[in-house]
N, C-alpha and C positions, 0 to 999 in steps of 0.2 A: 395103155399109156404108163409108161415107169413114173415110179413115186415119185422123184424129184419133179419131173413136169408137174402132175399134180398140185406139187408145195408150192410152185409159181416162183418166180423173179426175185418175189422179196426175200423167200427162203435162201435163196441162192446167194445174192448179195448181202445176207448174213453170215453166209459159211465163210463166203471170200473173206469178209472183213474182219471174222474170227480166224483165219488162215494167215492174215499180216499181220495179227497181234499176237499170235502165237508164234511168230518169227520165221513160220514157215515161205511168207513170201515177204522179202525185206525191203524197204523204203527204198526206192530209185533203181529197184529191182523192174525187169520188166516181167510180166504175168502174159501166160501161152493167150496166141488170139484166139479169138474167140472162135473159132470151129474147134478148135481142140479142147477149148474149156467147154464146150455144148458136148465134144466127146467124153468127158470126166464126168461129167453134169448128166450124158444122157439124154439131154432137150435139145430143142432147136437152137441153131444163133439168134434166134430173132428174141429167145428166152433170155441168151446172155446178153444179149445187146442192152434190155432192158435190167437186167441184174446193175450190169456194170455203167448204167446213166443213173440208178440212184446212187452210187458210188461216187459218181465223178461230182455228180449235186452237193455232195459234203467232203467232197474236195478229199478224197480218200484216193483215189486214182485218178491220173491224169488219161488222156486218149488223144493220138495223134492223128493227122490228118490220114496219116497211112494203118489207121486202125490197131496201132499198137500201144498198148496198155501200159502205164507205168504207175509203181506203187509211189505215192505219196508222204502219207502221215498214217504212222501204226497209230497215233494217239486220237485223231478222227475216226478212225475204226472205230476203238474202244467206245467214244464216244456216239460213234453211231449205233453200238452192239446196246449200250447202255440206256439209250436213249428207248430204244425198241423194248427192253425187257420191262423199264417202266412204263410203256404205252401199252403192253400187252397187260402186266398187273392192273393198269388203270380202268381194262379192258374189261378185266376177271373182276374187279369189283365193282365194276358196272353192272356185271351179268349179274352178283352176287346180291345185290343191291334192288334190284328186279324183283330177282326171286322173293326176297324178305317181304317187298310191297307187296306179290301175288298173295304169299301165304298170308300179311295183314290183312288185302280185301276179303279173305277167306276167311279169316277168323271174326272178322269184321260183321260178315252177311250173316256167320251163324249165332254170332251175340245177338244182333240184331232181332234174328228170325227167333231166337228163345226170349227174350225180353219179351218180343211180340205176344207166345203164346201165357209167359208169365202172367202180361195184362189181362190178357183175354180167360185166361183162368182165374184168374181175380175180377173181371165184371162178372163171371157167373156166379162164381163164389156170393159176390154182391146180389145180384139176383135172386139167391136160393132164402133172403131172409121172407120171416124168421127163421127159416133154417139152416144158418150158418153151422158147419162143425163145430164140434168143439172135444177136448182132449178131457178123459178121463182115467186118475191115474190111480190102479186098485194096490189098495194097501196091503202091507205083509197080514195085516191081522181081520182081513174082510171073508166075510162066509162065501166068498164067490171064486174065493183061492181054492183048485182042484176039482170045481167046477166045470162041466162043458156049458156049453151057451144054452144049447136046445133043454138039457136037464134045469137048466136056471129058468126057463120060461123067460128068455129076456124082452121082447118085447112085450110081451102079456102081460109082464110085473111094470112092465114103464112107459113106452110105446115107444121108448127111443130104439132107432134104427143102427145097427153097429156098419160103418162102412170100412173100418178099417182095423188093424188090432198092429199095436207096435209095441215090437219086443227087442229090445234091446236098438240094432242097426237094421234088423229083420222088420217088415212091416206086409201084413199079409192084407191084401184087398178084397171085402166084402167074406170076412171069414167063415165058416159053414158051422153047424150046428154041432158039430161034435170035436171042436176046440176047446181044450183045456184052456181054461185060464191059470194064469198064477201071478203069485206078484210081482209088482212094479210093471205089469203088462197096462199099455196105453191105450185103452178104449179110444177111439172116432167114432161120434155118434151125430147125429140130425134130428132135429126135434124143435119144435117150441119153446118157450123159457120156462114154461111150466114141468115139459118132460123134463128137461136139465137137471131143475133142480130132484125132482124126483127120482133122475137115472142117480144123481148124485147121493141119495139117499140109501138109495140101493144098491148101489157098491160097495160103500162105506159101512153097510153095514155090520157089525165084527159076527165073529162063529161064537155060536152059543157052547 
């Protein structure tokens, strides 16, 4: 099927009506019948027949009883050319408008679904007392600066448990025995109030 068939009727009836405003077909002019504009066009008459009745709808061409066509008003065109470019824009920002709500349900379900697990990380959190985390931050001047963990005996000197170790933007998960510390490095530990203060003690404690 050639491309114009494809475009359909309406396509059609846009060309035409950009063809009288272009001055190519002039007002009170007559326009080839319709087998020959189905020849131009490539489709059937039954394709023009329909091009040229939404034409005659907005009074852009007239059509006689003996099927001949006569050009009307170039300024109807215009207006019908114009009228179409802002239905199809209105068209595009419909789709566009769509689209926006799609990606809002979307961003939508995954706040949603992270908030979710935010809570539910936080009742466990709640649940772990007394052994809430809590953040220990070693000083420049603590005897635990150039230390590994396992060389410090750290739970044996405290009992608090290291779950996490944050260095700077870096945060390393349940770190191994042979991690240097140094300073300003963020302990994460779990323990009772008693280890706390005693992991506290022990951090802070300065080099001899």
């Amino acid at each position: 099927m050639p491309e114009t068939e494809k475009a359909g009727y309406k396509s059609i009836a846009l060309d035409i009506a950009q063809r009288i405003v272009s001055g190519e077909f002039l007002v009170s002019s007559k326009i080839s019948g319709r087998s020959l504009l189905a020849g131009q066009y490539h489709v059937s008459p039954e394709t023009i027949r329909k091009a040229i009745g939404l034409l005659r709808e907005e009074n852009i061409v007239s059509v006689s009883q003996g099927k001949e066509i006569t050009v009307l008003s170039s300024h109807n065109a215009y207006e019908y050319i114009t009228k179409h470019d802002y239905l199809k824009s209105v068209y595009s920002l419909k789709q566009n408008l769509q689209l926006l709500l799609q990606e809002k349900l979307a961003i939508d379900q995954k706040f949603e679904s992270l908030l979710t697990e935010i809570i539910d990380a936080s009742d466990r959190l709640q649940n772990l007392k007394p052994y809430n985390p809590i953040d220990l931050k070693i000083s420049p001047h603590s005897h635990v600066v150039g230390q590994t963990i396992g060389n410090l005996q750290f739970w044996q000197n405290t009992g608090a448990t290291i779950i996490a170790l944050r260095r700077g933007t870096h945060v390393s998960i349940s770190p191994g025995p042979h991690v240097v510390l140094r300073e300003d490095d963020i302990l994460v530990v779990v323990g009772d109030e008693k280890i706390f203060e005693v992991t506290g003690q022990f951090i802070n404690k300065p080099r001899i």
